[in-house]
C-alpha positions in Angstrom: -38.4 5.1 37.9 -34.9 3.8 38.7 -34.1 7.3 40.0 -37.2 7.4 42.2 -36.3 4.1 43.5 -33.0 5.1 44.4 -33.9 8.0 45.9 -36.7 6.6 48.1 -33.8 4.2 49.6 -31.6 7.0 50.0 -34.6 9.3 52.2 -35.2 5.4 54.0 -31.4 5.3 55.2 -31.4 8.7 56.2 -34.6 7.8 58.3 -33.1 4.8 60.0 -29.2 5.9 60.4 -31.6 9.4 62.0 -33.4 7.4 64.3 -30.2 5.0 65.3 -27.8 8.7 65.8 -30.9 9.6 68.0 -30.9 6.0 70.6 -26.7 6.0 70.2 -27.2 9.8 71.6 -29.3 9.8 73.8 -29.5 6.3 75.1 -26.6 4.8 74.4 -24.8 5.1 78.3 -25.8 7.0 81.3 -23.3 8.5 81.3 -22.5 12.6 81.9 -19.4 12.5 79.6 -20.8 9.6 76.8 -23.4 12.2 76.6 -21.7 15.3 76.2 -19.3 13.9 73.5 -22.3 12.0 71.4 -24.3 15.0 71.5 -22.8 17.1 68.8 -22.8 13.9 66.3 -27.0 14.4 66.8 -26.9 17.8 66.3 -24.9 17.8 63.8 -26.8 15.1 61.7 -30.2 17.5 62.5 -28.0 20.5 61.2 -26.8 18.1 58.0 -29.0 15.0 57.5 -26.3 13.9 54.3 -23.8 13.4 57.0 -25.4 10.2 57.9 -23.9 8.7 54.7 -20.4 9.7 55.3 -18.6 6.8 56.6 -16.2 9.4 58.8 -19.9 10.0 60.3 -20.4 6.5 62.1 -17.0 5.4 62.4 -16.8 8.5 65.0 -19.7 7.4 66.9 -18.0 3.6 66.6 -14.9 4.7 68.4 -16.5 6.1 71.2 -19.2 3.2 72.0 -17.2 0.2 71.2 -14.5 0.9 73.5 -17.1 0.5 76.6 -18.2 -2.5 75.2 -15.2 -4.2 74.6 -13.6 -3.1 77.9 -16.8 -3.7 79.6 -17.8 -6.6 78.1 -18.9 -8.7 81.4 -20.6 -6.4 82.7 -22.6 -4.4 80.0 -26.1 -6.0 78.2 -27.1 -7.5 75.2 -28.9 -4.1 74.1 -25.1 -2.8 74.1 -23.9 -5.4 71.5 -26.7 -5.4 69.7 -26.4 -1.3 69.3 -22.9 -1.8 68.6 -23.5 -4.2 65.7 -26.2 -2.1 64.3 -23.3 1.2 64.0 -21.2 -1.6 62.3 -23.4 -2.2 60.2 -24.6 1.3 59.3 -21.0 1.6 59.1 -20.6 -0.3 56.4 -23.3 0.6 54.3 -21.8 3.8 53.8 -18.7 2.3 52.7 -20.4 -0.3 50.4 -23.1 2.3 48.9 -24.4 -0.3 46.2 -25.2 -3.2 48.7 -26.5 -1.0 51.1 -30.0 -3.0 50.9 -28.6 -6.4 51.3 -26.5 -4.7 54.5 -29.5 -3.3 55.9 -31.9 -6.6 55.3 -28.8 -9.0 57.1 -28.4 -6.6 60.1 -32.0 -6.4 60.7 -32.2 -10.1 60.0 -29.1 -11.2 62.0 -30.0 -9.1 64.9 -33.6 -10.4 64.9 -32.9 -13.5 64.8 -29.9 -13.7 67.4 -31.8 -11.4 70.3 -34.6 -14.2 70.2 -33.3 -17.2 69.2 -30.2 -16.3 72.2 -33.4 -15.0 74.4 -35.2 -18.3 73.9 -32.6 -20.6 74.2 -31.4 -19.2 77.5 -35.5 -19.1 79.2 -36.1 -22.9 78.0 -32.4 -23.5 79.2 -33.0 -22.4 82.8 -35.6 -24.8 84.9 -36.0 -21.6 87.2 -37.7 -19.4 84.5 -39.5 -22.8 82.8 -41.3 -23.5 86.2 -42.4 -19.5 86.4 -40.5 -18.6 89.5 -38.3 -16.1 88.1 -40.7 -13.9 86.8 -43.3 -14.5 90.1 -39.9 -13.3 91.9 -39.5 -10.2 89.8 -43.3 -9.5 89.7 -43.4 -9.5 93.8 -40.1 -7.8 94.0 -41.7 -4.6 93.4 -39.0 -3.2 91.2 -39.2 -4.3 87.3 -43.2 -5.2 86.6 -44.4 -3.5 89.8 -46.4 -2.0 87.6 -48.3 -4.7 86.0 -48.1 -6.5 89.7 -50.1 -3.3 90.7 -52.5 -3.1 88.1 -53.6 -6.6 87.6 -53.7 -7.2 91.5 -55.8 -3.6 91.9 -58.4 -4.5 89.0 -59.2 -8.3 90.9 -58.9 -7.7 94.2 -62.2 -6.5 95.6 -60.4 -5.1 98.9 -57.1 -3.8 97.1 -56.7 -0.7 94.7 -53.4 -0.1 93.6 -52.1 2.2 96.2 -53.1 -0.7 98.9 -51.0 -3.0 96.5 -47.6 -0.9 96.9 -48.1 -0.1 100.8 -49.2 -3.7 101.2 -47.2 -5.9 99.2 -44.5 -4.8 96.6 -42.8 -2.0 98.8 -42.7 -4.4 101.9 -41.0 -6.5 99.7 -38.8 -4.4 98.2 -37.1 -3.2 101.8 -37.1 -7.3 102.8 -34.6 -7.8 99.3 -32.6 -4.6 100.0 -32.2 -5.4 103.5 -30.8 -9.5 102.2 -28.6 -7.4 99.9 -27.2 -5.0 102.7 -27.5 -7.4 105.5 -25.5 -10.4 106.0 -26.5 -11.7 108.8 -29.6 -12.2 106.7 -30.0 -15.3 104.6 -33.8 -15.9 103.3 -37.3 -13.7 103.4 -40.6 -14.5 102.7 -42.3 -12.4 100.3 -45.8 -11.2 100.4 -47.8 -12.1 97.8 -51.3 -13.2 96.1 -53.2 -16.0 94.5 -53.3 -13.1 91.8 -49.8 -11.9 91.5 -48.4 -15.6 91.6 -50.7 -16.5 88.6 -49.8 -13.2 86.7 -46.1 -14.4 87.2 -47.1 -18.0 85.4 -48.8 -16.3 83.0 -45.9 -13.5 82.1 -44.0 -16.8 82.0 -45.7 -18.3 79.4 -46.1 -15.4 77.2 -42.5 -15.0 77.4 -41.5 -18.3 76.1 -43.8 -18.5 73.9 -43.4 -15.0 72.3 -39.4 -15.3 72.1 -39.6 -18.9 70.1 -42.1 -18.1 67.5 -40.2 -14.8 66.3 -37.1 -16.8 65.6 -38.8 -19.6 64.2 -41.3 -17.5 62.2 -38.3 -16.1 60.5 -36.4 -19.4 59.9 -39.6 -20.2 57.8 -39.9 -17.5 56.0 -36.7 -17.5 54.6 -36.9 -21.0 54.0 -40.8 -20.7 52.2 -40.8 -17.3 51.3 -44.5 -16.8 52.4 -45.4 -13.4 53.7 -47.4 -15.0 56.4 -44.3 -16.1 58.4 -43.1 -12.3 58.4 -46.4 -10.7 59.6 -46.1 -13.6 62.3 -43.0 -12.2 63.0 -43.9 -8.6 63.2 -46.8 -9.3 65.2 -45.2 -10.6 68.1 -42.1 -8.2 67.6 -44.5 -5.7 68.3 -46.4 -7.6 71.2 -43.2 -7.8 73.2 -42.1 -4.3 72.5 -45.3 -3.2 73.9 -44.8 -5.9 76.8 -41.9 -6.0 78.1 -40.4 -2.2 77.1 -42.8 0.1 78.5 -43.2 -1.1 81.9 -40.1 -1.9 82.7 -38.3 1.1 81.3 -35.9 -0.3 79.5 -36.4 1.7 76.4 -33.1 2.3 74.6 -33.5 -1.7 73.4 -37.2 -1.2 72.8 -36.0 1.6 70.4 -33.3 -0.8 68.8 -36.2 -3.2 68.2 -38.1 -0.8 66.8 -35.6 0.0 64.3 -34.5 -3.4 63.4 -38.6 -3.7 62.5 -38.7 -1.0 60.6 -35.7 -1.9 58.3 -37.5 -5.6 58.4 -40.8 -4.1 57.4 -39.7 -1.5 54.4 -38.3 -4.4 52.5 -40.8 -7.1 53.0 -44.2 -6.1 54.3 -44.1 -1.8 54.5 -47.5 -1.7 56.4 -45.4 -2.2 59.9 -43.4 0.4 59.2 -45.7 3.2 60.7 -46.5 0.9 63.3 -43.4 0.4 64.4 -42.2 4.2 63.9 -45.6 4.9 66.6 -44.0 2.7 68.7 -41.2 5.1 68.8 -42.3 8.0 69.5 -44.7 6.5 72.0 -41.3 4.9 73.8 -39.9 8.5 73.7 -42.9 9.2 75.1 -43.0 7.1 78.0 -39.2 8.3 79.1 -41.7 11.1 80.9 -42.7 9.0 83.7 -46.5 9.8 82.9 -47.5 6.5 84.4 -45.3 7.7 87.4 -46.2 11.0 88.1 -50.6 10.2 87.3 -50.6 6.7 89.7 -47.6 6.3 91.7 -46.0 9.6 92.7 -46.5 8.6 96.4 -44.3 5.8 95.6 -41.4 7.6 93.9 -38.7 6.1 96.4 -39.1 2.8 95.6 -39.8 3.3 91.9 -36.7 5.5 91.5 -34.7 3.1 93.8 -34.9 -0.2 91.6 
């Protein structure tokens, strides 16, 4: 039974350091060179999947993402650091083979924890994004939730469809903040906008805050109670904001880390998330083809690709 055990952790790792080689690889830096030289460490794990517990394996893949972090610091995003401690991590787990498990739990704690508690901190810190108009800015901006700004504003709108929406609204609105970012002489523009779209930006506002407070809090109390119910809190609104705030807006290499970090959370406390978060994955790789794009909005590929 021991043996089974063991090896079911060892087929687990393999499946999560797979699945980290894959995001490090492939969306780790846009980058022509990044790419080209993180490449072979992916094939090479495909070719060799026992590779992943050599600890010559993810110390390479350490010395060529940490420098642009380091270096980079000020400019790069939390998904970087966060990626970065996860190789760490993974790092040491092949170094310290017997407390793999209790490596693996803390990361995916630890890195849980800070990305929302540091998330949540920072939104009830800022009066701007507490009174709603940073998101209602980024929803009329046409660039980051265009999408849902065209949706929502297409399905109550008896006049507007979501064509209508771009050509009316978010477009016009992206040219009047290019043209403040190009144009000097320029100092303040009035955005079009609806009763609709400022009420979806309220309401994106909400969900945010109250999404990005419960998961750290939800998994304060369970490891102060021990009760399940805190970790399926957590997982549920993990997943919530994955589906949220990842899939529209693109910004899928931290969706992936998330997913991973709720995976690793879910195989040692409540395994039923584990194929959830695995679908939400795949669906993530998925959406890099820009299916939304090319069915809805290909006559608005200029201002999609631009932002």
């Amino acid at each position: 039974m021991k043996a089974l055990t063991n090896q079911s952790n060892e087929s687990f790792c393999t499946l999560v350091a797979g699945l980290i080689v894959f995001v490090t690889a492939l969306y780790g830096y846009k980058n022509n060179i990044y790419e080209v030289i993180t490449l072979p460490f992916l094939l090479l794990f495909i070719a060799n999947r026992n590779i992943a517990h050599s600890p010559l394996f993810f110390a390479g893949l350490i010395l060529i993402f940490a420098p642009i972090v380091i270096l980079g610091w000020q400019f790069v995003g939390n998904q970087k650091f966060i990626h970065l401690y996860m190789l760490l991590f993974m790092f040491m787990g092949t170094i310290y083979t017997q407390h793999k498990d209790d490596i693996m739990k803390f990361c995916a704690f630890l890195c849980l924890f800070t990305i929302f508690i540091g998330a949540s901190i920072w939104k009830w810190s800022l009066p701007e994004f507490r009174s709603g108009d940073f998101l209602t800015f980024t929803v009329l901006s046409g660039s980051i939730f265009d999408f849902y700004a065209a949706i929502v504003e297409g399905l109550t709108s008896q006049t507007s469809t979501i064509k209508t929406t771009y050509q009316n609204i978010l477009n016009p609105n992206a040219e009047m903040i290019r043209n403040l970012q190009t144009d000097s002489t320029l100092q303040q523009a009035e955005l079009h906008h609806t009763e609709t779209l400022l009420l979806l930006g309220k309401a994106m506002t909400y969900i945010a805050l109250f999404t990005q407070t419960i998961i750290p809090i939800s998994l304060g109390l369970f490891l102060y109670t021990k009760n399940k119910i805190w970790m399926n809190i957590t997982h549920v609104f993990i997943c919530e904001f994955i589906l949220l705030a990842y899939y529209p807006t693109q910004v899928l290499g931290f969706g992936m880390l998330l997913c991973i970090l709720g995976v690793i959370l879910a195989h040692y406390y409540t395994p039923k998330y584990k194929k959830i978060y695995i679908l939400l994955f795949i669906l993530l790789i998925l959406f890099d083809l820009p299916l939304h794009q090319m069915a809805i909005f290909d006559y608005n590929t200029t201002y999609i690709s631009s932002y």
